[in-house]
matplotlib code that plots the C-alpha trace (Angstrom):
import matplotlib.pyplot as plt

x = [7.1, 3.4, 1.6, -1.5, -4.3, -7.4, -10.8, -12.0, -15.5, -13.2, -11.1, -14.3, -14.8, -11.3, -11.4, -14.7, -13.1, -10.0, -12.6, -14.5, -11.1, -10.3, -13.0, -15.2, -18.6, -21.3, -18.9, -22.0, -23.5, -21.3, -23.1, -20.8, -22.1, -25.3, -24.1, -22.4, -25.6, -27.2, -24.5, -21.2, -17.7, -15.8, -14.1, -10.7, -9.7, -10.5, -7.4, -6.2, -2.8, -1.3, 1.9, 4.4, 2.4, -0.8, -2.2, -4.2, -2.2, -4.4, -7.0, -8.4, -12.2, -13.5, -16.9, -19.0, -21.0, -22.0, -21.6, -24.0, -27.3, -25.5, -24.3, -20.7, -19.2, -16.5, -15.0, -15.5, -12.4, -12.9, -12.8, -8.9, -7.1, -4.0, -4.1, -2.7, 0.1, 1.3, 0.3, 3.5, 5.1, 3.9, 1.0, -1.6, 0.0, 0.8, -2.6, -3.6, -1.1, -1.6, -5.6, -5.1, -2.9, -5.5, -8.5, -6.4, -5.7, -9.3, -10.6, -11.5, -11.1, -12.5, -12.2, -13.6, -13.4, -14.0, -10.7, -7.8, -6.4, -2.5, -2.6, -4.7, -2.9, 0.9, -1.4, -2.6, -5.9, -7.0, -10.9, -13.8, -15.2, -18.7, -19.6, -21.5, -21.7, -24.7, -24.9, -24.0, -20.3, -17.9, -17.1, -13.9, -13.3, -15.0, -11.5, -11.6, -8.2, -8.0, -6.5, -6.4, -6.0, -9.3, -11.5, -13.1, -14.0, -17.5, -18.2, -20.2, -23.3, -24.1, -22.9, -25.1, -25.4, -24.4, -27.9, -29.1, -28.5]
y = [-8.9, -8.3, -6.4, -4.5, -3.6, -2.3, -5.3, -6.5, -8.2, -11.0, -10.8, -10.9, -14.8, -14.9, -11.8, -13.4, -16.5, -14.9, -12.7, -16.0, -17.8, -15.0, -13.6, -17.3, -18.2, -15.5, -12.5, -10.8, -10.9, -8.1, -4.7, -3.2, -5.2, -3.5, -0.3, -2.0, -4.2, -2.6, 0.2, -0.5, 0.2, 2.5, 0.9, 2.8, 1.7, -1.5, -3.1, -6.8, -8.1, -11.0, -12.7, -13.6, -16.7, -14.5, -15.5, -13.8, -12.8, -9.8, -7.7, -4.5, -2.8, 0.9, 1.7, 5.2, 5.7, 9.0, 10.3, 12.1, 14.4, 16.5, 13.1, 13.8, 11.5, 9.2, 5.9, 2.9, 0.6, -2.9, -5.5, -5.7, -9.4, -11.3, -14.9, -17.0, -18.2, -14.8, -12.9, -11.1, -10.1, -6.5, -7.0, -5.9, -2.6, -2.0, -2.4, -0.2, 2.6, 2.2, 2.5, 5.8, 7.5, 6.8, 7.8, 11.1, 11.9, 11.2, 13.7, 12.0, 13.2, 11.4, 7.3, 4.9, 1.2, -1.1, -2.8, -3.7, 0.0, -1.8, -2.3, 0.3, 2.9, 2.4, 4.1, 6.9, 5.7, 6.1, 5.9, 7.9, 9.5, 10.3, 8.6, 5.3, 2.2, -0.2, -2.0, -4.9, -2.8, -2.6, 1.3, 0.8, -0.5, 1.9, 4.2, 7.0, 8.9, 12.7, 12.2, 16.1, 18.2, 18.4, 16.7, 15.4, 18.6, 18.6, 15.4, 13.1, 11.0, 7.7, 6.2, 4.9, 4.1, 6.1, 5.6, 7.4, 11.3]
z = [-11.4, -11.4, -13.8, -12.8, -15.2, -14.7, -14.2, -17.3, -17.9, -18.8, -15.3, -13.3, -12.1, -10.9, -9.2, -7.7, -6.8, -5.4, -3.2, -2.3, -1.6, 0.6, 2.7, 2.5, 1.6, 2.9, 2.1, 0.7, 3.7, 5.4, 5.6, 3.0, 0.5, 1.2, -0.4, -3.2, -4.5, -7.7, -7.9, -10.6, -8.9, -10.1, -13.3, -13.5, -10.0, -10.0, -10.5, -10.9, -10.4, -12.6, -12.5, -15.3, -16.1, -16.5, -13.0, -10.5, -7.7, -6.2, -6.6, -5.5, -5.6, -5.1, -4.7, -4.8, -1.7, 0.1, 3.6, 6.2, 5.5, 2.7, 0.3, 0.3, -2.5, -1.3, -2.4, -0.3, -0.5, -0.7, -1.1, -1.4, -1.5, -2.3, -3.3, -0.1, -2.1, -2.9, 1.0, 2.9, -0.6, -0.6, -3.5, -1.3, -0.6, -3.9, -5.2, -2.0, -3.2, -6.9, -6.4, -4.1, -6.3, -8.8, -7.3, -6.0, -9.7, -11.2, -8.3, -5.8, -2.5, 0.4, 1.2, 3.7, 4.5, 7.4, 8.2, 10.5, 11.8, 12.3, 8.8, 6.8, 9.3, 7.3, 3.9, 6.2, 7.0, 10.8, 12.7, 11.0, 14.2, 13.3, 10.1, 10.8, 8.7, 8.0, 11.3, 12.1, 11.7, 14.4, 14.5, 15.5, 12.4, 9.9, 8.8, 6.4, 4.7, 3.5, -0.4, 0.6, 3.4, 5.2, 3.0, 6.0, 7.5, 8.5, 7.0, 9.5, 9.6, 8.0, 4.7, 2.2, -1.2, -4.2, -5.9, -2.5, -3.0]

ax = plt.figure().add_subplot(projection="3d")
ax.plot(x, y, z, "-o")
ax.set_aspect("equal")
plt.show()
């Protein structure tokens, strides 16, 4: 059984070597590291996943950012990953469901990510017509979910950084 906590300081190179493991060299090189440089995550849903023996099995990042003309907050999810040795065992979408039931209950209402639809769809997610990522971003990949009804009403335009009312 794994045990999730929230990232310490002290969790931070694993975490970073799990994310390097994972997504390979030049991961910072993605636009959505763009609006993540200079700006802290948001600490209470940043959350790490550690086995029995006290070893990093997953982890999972959330980001502020803001959408369109009018700098609607929202939380950019990602990066999420799961240690190879530990992938089709569920820990990814637990720390995907764990982290949105936390962000729904701190107040946060809006989240966006650029991922795989077939699997981000299963926690609700689905295409964010109108809101544009950093190029070079695939739209078709850029996906937003509603943590309430129609949060996403009206919400449209470009995302950029938090630090960037």
């Amino acid at each position: 059984m794994d045990r999730l906590s929230v990232e310490s300081a002290e969790d931070w190179w694993e975490v970073e070597a799990l994310f390097d493991l994972s997504f390979a060299p030049g991961r910072e090189a993605l636009s959505s590291y763009r609006l993540r440089e200079g700006v802290a995550p948001v600490a209470a849903l940043c959350l790490v996943a550690r086995d029995a023996y006290g070893a990093v099995g997953g982890a999972i990042r959330f980001w502020p950012v803001r959408v369109g003309d009018a700098g609607t907050p929202a939380l950019l999810l990602g990066p999420v990953a799961v240690h190879p040795t530990r992938q089709g065992e569920g820990l990814g979408a637990l720390l995907i469901r764990e982290g949105l039931a936390r962000a729904r209950a701190l107040g946060w209402r809006r989240v966006i990510l650029v991922g795989d639809a077939p699997y981000y769809g299963r926690f609700g997610f689905t295409r964010a017509e109108g809101i544009a990522f950093p190029p070079p971003t695939n739209p078709d990949r850029v996906l937003y979910l509603a943590l309430e009804p129609g949060a996403f009403a009206g919400v449209s335009g470009a995302v950029r950084r938090w630090d960037q009312a």
